[in-house]
N, C-alpha and C positions, 0 to 999 in steps of 0.2 A: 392308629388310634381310631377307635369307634367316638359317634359323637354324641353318644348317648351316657358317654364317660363319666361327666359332670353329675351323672346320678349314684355314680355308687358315692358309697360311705365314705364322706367329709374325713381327712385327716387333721390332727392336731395344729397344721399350719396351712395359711394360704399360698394356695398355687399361685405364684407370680409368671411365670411364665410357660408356655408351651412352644412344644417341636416336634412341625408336621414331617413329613419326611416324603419326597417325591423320586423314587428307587432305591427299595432298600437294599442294602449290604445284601443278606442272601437270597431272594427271590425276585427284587426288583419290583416289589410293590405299591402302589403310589394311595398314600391318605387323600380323606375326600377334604380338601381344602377350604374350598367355600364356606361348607358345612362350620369346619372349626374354626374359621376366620372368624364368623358369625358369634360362634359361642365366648370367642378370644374378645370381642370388641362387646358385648355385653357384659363379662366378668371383667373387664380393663385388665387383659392377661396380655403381656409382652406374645407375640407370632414369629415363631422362626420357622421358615422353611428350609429344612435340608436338602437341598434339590444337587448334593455334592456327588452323584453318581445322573442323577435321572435329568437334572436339569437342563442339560446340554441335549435333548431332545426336541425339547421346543424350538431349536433352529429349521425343524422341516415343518413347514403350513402342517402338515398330517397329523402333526404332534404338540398344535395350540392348546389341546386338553388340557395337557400334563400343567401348562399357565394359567389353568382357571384358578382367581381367588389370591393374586399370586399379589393384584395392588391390593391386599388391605393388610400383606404381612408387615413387620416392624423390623424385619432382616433374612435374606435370603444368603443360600451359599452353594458355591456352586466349583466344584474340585477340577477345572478341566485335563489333571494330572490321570484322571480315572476314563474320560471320554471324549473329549477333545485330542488325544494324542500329543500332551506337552510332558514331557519327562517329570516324572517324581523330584522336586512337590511345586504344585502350584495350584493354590486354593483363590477363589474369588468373594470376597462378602460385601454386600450391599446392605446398606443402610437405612431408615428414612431420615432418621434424622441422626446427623453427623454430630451434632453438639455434643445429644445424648452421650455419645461414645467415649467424647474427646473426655468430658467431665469423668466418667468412669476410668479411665487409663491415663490419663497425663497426669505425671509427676517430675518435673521439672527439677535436679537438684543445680547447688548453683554455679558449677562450675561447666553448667550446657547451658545458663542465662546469656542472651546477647541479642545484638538488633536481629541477627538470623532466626535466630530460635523464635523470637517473639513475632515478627514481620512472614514468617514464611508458614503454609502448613508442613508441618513435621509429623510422618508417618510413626514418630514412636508415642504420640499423643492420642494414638486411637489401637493399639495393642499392648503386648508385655516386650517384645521385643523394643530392645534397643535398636540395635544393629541387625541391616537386611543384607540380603543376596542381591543381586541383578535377576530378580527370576521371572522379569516382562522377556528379556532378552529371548531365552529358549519360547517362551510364546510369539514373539513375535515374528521368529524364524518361521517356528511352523505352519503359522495361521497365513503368511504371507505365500510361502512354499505352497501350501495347498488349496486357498484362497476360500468363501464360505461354501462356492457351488463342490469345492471338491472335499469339504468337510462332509456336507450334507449326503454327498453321494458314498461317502465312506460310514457313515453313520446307517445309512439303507440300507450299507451292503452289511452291517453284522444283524440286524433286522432280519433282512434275509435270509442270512444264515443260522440264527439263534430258530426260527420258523420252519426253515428246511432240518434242523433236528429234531423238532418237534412234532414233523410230521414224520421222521423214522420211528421216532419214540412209541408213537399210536398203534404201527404197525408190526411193533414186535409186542404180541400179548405177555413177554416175560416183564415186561417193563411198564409201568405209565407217570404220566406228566403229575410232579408235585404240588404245581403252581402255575395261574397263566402265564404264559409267554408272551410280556407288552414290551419288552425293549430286548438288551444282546445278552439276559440272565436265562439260563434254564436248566428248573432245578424237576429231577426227574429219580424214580427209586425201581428197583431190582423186588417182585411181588414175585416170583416164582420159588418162596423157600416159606416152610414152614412159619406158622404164624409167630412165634416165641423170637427165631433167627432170621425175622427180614433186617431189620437194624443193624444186626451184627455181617449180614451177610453185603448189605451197602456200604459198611465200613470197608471190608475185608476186599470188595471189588477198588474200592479208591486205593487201598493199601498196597495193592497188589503190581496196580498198575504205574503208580507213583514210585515203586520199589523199581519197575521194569526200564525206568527211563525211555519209554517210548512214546508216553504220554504224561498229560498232566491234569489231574482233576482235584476238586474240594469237595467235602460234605459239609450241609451244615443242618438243622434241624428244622423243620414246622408242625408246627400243633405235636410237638412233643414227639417227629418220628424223623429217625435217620434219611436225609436224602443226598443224591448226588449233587453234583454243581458245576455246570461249566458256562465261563462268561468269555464275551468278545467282545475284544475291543483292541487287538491289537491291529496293526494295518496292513502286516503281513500273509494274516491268517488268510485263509483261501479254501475252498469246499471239499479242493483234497485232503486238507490234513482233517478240517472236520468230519469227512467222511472215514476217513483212516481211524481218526481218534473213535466214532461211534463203531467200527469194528475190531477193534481191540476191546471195547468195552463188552460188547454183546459173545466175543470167545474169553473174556475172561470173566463171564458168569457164566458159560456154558462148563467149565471143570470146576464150579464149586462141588 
């Protein structure tokens, strides 16, 4: 979201709410927050921040930015099933204020009425869910197992890696970078084909490779153009297979 938004042409109903978003799904982009907090608290517009891929980066000092603006949202969330390393699914949201919620989702029919119900907070009074899983449990495994210093150093290291491809990427002129590279997204495109068949020819290298089983990549699109996509975040990943995967890549655009 640009924050100059608020100027274009007024639609038929008012905007109740906004959703800033801190790494998005295909490039890992982060909205300027502050900015929109700002515009959010002078329209009285509800502030969500999606921070369900990117948020989990402010655990390194290096990566306070991505927190700027972050007290004046009215709900945050934050997936650590995507980068914290806890198995699918496990989503976090924060609140300011709990009332608000409870008021929007509890409905109480009467055969859950009782001193429990009434005397205790009840997590079905602040979603649509009834009925949960145990899903602190796998969090709690893993956050203990790898403690914050060794979250953090696992979080460097796709950093590192997502940066060490990006600096292959520069150095082959068939290739360049779609998008900055500020967390473990890096979306990059295939420029050595005719103008008409670069799109089809970025398709065609993901299709090819994905078909090969030797690798595994995504495309998705910016400003309207086919690009590659590969994200880390797993904990096993390591430089040789990235480096393997970027040379699979680079001889399977060489026999287009």
């Amino acid at each position: 979201m640009a924050p100059d938004d608020r100027a274009r042409p007024a639609r038929s109903f008012p905007a109740v709410a906004v959703v800033a978003t801190v790494g998005t799904t295909s490039s890992a982009s982060v909205d300027p927050i502050p900015e929109i907090a700002k515009i959010c608290r002078e329209e009285k517009m509800w502030l969500h921040i999606d921070g369900a891929y990117g948020g989990a980066f402010t655990m390194m000092p290096e990566y306070k930015w991505v927190s700027r603006g972050w007290e004046m949202a009215d709900s945050i969330v934050v997936n650590p099933h995507k980068t914290l390393f806890v198995p699918l699914d496990f989503s976090v949201l924060y609140v300011r204020d709990l009332e608000r919620l409870r008021r929007v989702f509890t409905l109480v029919p009467e055969v859950l009425r009782g001193d429990t119900i009434e005397g205790e907070k009840n997590y079905m009074d602040y979603g649509i869910q009834l009925g949960r899983r145990f899903r602190a449990l796998k969090a709690w495994v893993i956050w203990r197992s790898l403690g914050r210093e060794g979250i953090v150093e696992r979080l460097r290291e796709q950093i590192r890696l997502a940066n060490l491809l990006a600096s292959w990427i520069k150095k082959d002129n068939r290739f360049e970078l779609a998008a900055p590279v500020s967390m473990g997204v890096v979306c990059f495109r295939f420029v050595r084909a005719d103008k008409d068949e670069i799109d089809r020819s970025n398709s065609e290298i993901v299709e090819r490779i994905n078909s090969s089983g030797r690798a595994y990549l995504t495309q998705t699109k910016l400003r309207g153009r086919t690009v590659m996509r590969i994200g880390l975040g797993n904990v096993l990943t390591m430089e040789e297979h990235l480096r393997k995967a970027w040379e699979i890549i680079q001889e399977t655009a060489s026999k287009l």
